[in-house]
N, CA, C and O of each residue as an XYZ file, in Angstrom:
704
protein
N       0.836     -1.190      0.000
C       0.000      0.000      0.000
C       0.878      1.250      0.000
O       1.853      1.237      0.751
N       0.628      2.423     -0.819
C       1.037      3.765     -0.562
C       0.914      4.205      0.592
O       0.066      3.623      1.269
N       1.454      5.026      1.065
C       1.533      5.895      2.217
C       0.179      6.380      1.974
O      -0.460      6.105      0.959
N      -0.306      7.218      3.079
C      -1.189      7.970      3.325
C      -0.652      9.088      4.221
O      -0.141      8.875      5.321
N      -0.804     10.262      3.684
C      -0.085     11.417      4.564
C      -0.970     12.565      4.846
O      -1.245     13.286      3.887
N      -1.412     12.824      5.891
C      -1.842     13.613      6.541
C      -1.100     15.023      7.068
O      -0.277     15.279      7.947
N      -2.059     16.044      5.744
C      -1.288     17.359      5.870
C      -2.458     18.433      6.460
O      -3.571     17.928      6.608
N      -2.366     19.361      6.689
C      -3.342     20.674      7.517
C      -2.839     21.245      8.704
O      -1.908     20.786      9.365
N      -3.498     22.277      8.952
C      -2.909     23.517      9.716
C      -3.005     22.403     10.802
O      -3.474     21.289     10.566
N      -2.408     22.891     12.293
C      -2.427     22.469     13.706
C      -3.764     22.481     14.240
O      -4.523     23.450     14.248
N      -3.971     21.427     14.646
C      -5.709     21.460     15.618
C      -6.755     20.551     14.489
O      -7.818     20.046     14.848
N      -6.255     20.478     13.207
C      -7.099     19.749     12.858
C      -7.539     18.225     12.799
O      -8.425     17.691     12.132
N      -6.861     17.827     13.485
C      -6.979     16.170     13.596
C      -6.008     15.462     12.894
O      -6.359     14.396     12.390
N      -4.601     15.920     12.729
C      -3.672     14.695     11.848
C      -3.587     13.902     12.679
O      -4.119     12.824     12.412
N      -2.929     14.029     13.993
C      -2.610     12.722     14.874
C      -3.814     11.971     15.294
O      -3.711     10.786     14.977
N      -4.834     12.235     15.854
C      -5.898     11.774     16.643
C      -6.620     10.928     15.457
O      -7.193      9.888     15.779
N      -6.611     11.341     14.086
C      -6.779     10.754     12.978
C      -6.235      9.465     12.680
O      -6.766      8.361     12.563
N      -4.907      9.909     12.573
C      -3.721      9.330     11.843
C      -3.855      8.145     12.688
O      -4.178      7.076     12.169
N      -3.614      8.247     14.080
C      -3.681      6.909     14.957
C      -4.647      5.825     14.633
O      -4.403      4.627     14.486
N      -6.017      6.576     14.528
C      -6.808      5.380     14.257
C      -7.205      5.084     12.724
O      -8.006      4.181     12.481
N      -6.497      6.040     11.446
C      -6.764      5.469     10.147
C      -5.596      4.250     10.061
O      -5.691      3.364      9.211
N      -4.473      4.299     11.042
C      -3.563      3.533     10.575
C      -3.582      1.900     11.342
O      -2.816      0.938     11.274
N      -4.925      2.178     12.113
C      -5.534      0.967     13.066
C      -6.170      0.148     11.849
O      -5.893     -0.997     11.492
N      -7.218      1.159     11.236
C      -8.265      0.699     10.417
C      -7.828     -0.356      9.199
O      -8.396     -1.241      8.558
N      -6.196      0.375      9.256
C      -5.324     -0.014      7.498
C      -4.707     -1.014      8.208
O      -4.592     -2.055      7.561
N      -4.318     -1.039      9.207
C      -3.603     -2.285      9.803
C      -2.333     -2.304      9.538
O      -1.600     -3.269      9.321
N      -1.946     -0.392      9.587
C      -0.313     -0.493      8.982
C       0.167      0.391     10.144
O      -0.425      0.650     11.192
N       1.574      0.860      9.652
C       2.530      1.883     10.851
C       1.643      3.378     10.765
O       1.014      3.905      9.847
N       1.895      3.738     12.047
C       1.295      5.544     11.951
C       2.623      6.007     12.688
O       3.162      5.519     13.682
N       3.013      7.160     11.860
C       3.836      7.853     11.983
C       3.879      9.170     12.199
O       3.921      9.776     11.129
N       3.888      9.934     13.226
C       3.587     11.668     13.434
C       5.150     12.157     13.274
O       6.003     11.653     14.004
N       5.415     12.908     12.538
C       6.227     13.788     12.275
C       6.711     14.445     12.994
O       7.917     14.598     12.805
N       6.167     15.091     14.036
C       6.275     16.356     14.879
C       7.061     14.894     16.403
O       8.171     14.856     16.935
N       5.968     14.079     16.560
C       6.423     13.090     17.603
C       8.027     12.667     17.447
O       8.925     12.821     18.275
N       8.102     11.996     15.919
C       9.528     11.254     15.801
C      10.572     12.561     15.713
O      11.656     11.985     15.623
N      10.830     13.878     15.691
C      11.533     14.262     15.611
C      11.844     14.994     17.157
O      12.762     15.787     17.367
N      11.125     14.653     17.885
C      11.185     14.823     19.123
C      11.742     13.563     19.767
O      12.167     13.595     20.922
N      11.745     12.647     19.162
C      12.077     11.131     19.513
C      13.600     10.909     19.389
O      14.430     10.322     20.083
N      13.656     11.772     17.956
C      15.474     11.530     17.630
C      16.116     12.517     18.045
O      17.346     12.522     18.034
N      15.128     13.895     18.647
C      16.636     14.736     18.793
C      16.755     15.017     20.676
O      17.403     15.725     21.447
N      15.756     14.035     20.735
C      15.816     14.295     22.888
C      14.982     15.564     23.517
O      14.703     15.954     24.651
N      14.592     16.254     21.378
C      14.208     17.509     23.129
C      12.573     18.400     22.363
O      12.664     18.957     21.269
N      11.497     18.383     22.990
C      10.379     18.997     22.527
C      10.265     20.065     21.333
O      11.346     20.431     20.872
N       9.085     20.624     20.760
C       9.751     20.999     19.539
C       9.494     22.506     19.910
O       9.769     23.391     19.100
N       8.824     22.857     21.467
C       9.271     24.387     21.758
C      11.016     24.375     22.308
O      11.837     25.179     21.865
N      11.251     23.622     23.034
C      12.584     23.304     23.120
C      13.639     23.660     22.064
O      14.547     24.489     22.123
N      13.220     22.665     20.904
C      13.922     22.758     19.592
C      13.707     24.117     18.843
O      14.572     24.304     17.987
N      12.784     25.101     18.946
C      12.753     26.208     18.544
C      13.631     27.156     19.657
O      14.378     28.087     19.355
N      13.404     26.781     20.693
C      14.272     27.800     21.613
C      15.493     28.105     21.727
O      16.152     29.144     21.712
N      15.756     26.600     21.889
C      17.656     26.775     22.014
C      17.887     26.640     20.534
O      19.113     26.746     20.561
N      17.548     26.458     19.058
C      18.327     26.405     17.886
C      17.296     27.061     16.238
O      17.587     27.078     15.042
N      15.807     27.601     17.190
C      15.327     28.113     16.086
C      14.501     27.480     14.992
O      14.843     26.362     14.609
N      13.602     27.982     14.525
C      12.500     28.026     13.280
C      13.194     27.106     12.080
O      12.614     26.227     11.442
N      14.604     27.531     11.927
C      15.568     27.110     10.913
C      16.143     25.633     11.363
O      16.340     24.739     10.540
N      16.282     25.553     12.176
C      16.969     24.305     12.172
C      15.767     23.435     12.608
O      15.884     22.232     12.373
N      14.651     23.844     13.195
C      13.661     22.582     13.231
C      13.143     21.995     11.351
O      13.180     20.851     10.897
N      12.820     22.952     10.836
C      12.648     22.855      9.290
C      13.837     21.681      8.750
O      13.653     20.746      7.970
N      14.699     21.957      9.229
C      15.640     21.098      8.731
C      15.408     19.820      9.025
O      15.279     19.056      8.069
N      15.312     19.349     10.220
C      15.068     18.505     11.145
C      14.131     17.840     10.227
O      14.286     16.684      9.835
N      13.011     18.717      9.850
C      11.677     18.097      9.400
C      11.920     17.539      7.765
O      11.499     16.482      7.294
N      12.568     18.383      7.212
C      12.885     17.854      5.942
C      13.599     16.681      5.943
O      13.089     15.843      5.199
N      14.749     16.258      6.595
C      15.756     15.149      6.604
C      14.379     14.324      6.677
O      13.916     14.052      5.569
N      13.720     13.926      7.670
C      12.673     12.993      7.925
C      11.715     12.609      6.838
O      11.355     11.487      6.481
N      11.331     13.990      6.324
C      10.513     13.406      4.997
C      10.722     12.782      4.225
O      10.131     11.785      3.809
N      11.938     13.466      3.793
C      13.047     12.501      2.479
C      12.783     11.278      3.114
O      12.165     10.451      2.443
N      13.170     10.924      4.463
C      13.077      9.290      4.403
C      12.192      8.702      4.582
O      12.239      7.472      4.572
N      10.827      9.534      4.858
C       9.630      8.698      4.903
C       9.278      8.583      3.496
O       8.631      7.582      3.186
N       9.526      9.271      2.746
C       8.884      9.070      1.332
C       9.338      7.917      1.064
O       8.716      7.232      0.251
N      10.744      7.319      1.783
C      11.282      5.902      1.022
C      10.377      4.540      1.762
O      10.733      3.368      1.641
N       9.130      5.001      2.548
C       8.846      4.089      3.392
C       7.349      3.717      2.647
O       6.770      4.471      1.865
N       6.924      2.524      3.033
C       5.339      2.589      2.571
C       4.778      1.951      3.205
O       5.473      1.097      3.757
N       3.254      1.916      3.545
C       2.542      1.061      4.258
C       2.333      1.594      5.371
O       1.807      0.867      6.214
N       2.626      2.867      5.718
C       2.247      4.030      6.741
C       1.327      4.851      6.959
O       0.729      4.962      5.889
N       0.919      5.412      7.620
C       0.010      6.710      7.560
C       0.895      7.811      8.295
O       0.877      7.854      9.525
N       1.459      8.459      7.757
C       1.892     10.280      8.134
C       1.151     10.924      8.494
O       0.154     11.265      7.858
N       1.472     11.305      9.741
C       1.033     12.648     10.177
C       2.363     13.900     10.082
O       3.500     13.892     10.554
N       1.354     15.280      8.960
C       2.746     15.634      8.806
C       2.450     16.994     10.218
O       1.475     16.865     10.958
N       3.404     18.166     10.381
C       3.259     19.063     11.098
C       2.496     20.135     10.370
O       2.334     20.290      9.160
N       2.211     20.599     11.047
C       1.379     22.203     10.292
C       2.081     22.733      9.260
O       1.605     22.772      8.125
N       3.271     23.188      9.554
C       3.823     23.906      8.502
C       4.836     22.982      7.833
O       5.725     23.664      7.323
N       5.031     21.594      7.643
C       5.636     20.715      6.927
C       5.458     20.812      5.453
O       6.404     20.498      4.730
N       4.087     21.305      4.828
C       4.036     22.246      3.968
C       4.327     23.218      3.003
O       4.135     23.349      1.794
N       4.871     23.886      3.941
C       5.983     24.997      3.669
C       7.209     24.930      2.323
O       7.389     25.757      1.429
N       7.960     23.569      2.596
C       8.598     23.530      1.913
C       8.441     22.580      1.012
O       8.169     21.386      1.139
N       8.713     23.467     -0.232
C       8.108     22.885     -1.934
C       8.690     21.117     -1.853
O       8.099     20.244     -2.489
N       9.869     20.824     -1.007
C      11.089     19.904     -1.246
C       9.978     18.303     -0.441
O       9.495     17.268     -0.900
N      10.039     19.023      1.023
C       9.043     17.978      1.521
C       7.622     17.564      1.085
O       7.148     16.493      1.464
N       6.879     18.495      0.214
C       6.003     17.709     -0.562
C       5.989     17.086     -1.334
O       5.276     16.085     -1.399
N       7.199     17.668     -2.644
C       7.140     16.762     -3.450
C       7.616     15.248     -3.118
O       6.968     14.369     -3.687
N       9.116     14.665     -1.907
C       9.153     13.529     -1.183
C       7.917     13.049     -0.854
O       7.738     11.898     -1.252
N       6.887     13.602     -0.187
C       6.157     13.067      0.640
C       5.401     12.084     -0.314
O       5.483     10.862     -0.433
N       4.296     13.443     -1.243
C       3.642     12.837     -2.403
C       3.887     12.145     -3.293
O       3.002     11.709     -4.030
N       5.256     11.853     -3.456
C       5.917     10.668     -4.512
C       5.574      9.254     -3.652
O       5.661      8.275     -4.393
N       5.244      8.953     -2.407
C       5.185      8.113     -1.964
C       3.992      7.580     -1.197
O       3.972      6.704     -0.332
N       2.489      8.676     -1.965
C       1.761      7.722     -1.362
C       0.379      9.267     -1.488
O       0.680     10.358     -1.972
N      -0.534      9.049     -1.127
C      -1.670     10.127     -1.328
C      -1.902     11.149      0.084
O      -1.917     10.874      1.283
N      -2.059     12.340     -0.606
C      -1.997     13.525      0.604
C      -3.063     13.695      1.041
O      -3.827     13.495      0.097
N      -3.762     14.010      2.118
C      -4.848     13.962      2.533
C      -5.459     15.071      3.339
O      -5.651     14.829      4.530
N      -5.840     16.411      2.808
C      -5.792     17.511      3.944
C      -6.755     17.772      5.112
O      -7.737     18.429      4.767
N      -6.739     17.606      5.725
C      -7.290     17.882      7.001
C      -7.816     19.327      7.300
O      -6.931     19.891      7.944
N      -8.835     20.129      7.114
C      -8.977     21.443      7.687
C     -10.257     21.867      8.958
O     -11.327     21.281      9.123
N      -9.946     22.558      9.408
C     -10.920     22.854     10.051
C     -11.583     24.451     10.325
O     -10.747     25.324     10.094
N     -12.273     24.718     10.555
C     -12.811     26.532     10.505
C     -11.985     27.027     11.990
O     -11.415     26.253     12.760
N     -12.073     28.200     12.113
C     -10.903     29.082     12.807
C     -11.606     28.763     14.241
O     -10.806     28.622     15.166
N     -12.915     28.635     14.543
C     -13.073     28.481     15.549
C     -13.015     27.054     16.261
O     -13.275     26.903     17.455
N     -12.712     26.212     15.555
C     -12.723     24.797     15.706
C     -10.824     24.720     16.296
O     -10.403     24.302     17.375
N      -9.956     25.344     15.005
C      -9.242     25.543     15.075
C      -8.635     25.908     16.560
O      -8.035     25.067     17.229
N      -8.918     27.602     17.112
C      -8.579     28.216     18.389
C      -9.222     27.108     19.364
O      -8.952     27.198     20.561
N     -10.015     26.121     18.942
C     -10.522     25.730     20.790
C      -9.625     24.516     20.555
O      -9.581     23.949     21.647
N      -8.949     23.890     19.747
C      -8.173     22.791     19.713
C      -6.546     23.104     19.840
O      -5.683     22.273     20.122
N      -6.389     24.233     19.617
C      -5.042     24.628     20.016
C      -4.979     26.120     21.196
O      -4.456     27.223     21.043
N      -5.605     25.647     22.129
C      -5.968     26.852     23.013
C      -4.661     26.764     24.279
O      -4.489     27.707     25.051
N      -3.930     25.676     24.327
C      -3.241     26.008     25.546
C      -1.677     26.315     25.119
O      -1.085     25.616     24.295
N      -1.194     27.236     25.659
C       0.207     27.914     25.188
C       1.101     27.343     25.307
O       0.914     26.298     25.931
N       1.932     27.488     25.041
C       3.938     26.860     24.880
C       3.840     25.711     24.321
O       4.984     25.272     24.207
N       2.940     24.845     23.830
C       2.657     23.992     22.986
C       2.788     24.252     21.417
O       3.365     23.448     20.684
N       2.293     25.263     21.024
C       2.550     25.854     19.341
C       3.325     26.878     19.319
O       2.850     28.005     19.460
N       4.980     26.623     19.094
C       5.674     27.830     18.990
C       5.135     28.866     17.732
O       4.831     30.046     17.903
N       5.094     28.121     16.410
C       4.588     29.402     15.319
C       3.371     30.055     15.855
O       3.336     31.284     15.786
N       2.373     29.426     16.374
C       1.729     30.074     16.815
C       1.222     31.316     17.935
O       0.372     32.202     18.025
N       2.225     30.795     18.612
C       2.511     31.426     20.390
C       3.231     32.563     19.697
O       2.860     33.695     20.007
N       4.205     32.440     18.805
C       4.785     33.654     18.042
C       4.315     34.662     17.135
O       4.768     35.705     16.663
N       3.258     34.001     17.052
C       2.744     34.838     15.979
C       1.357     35.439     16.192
O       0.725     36.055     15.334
N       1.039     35.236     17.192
C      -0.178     35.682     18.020
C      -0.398     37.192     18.430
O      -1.407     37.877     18.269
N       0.880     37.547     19.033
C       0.822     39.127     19.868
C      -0.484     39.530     20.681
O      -1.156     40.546     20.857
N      -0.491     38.119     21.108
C      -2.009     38.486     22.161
C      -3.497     38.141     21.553
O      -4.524     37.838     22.160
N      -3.233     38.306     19.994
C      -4.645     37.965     19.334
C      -4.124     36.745     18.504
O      -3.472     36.830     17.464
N      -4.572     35.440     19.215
C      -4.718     34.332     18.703
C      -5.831     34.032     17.077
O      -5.760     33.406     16.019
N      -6.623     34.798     17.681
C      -8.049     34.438     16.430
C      -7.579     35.192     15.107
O      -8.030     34.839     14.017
N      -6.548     36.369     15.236
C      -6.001     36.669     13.980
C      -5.003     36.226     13.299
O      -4.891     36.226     12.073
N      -3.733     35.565     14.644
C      -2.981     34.587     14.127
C      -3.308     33.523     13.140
O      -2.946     33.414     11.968
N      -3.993     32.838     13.795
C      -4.835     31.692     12.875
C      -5.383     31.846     11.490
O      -5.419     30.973     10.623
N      -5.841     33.190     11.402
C      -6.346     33.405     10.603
C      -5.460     33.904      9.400
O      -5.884     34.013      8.249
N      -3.979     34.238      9.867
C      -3.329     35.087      8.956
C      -2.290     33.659      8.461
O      -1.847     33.424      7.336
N      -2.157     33.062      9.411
C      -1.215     31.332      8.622
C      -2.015     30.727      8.193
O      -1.541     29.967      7.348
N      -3.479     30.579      8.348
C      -4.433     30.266      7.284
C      -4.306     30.268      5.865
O      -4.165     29.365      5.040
N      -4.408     31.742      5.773
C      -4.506     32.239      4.711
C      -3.050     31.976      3.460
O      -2.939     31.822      2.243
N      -2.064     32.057      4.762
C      -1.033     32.206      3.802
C      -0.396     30.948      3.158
O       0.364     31.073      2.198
N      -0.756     29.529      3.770
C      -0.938     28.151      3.612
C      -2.009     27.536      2.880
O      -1.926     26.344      2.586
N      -3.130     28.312      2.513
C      -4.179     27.514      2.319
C      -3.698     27.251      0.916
O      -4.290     26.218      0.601
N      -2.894     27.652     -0.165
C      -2.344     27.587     -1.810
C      -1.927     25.995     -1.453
O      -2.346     25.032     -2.095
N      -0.968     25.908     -0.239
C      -0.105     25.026      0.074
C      -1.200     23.366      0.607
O      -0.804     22.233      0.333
N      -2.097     23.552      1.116
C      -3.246     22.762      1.461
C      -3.195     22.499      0.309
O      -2.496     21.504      0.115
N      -3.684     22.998     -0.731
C      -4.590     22.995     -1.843
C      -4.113     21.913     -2.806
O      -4.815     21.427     -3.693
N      -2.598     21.519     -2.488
C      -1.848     20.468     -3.304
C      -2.162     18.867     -2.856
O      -1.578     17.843     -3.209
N      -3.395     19.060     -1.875
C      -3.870     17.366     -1.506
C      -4.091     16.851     -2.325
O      -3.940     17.607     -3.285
N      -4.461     15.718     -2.690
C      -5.548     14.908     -3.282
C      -6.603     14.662     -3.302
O      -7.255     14.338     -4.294
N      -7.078     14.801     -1.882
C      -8.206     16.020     -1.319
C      -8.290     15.901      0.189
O      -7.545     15.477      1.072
N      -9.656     16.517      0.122
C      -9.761     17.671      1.706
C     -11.095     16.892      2.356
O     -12.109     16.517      1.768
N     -10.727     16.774      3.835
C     -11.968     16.782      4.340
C     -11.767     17.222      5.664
O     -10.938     16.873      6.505
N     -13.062     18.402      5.708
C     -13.027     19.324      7.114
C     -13.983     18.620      8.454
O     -15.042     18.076      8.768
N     -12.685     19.119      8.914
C     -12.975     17.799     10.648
C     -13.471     18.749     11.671
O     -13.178     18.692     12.865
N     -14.376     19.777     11.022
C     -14.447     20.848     12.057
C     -15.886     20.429     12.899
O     -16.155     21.036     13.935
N     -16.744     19.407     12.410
C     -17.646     19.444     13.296
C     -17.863     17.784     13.452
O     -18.788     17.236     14.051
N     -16.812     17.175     12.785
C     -16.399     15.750     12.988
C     -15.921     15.203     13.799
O     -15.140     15.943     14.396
N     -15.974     13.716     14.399
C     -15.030     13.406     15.471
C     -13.906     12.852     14.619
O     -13.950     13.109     13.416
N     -12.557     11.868     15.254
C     -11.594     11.375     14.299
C     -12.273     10.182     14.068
O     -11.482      9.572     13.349
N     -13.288      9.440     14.238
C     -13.617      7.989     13.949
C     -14.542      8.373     12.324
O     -14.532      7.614     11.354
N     -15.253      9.664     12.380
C     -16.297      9.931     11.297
C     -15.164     10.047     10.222
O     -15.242      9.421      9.165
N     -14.156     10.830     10.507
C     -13.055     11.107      9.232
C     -12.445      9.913      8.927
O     -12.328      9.530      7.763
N     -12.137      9.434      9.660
C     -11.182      8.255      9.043
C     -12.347      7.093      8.047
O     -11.925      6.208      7.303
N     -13.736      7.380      8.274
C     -14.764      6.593      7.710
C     -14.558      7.053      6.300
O     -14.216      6.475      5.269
N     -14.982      8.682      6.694
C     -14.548      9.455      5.311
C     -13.339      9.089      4.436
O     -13.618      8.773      3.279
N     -11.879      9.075      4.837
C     -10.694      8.660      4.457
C     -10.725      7.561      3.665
O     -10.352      7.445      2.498
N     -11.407      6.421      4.718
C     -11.569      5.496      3.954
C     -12.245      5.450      2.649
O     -11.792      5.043      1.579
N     -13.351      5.915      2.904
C     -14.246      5.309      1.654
C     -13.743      5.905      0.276
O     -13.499      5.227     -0.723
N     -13.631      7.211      0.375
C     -12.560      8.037     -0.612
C     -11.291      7.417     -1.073
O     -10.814      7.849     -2.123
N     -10.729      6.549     -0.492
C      -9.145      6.022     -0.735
C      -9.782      4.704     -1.402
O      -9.060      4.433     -2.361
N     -10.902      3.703     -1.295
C     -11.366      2.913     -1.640
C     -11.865      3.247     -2.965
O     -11.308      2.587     -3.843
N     -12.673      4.002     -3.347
C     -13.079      4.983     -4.246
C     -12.011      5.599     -5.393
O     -12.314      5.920     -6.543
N     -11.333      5.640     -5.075
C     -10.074      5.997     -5.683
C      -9.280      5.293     -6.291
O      -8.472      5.669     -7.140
N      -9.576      3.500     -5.632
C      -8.821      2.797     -5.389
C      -7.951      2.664     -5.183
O      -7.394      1.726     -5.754
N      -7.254      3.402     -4.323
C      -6.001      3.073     -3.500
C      -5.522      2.043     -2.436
O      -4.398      1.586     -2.228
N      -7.066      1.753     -1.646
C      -6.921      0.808     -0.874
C      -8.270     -0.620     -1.860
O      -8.859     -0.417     -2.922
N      -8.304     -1.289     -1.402
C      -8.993     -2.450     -2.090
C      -9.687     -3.146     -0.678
O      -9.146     -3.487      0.374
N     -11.109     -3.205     -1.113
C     -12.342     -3.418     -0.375
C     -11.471     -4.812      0.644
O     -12.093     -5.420      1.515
């Protein structure tokens, strides 16, 4: 089986997803944001603190490259994993993208507690609901390169991954 990779802003359900689409597939689930916290010893406000925005990106790219060489997974990627043109095209060579979105208010109540989202905590200046709204905007081109979208904003993760499924079946990617 291809990968399945789970891309969208923060708060929308990649992991809580990802865990149980990769139950359903009966394959590896893999969070992005988790394993690079796994290999480098230290959280990823940590990893922004002591070495920066720049070197976590890095961090994140090395990883993609090698998940793209992997299959039979489900990815969960990070919010802004995105970002760079390099890690999508790895990612998507190895399996179907799957975007995850959710509306801004779904969004703020799922990422409401602080020092947990550095881009975000940074980019806030006190008004969270415009933050959100302004990496929204400036990502959503970058969303837009799924295979497709389904919004988990008034969904639980068991209804999406139903969704996931039947769409990947449909597609035939996975086989009844």
């Amino acid at each position: 089986m291809r990968n399945v990779i789970l891309i969208g802003f923060m708060g929308t359900g990649k992991s809580s997803t990802g865990k149980m689409l990769a139950q359903r597939l009966g394959c590896a689930f893999i969070d992005m944001d988790n394993k690079i916290e796994e290999e480098s010893g230290l959280s990823i406000p940590e990893i922004f603190a002591r070495f920066g925005e720049d070197h976590f990106r890095q961090l994140e790219h090395e990883l993609a490259v090698r998940l793209s060489k992997r299959r039979n997974a489900v990815i969960s990627t990070g919010g802004g994993t995105v970002k760079n043109p390099a890690n999508m095209e790895a990612l998507k060579s190895s399996g179907v993208l799957v975007c995850l979105k959710a509306n801004v208010d779904t969004v703020l109540e799922r990422t409401k507690s602080r020092g947990t989202r550095p881009v975000l905590d940074r980019e806030d200046d006190g008004d969270r609901r415009q933050a959100v709204e302004k990496l929204l905007k400036e990502r959503e081109v970058l969303y837009n390169q799924a295979d497709f979208t389904v919004d988990t904003s008034e969904l639980s993760p068991l209804q999406v991954v139903e969704i996931i499924t039947k769409t990947l079946k449909t597609r035939g990617v996975l086989h009844a």
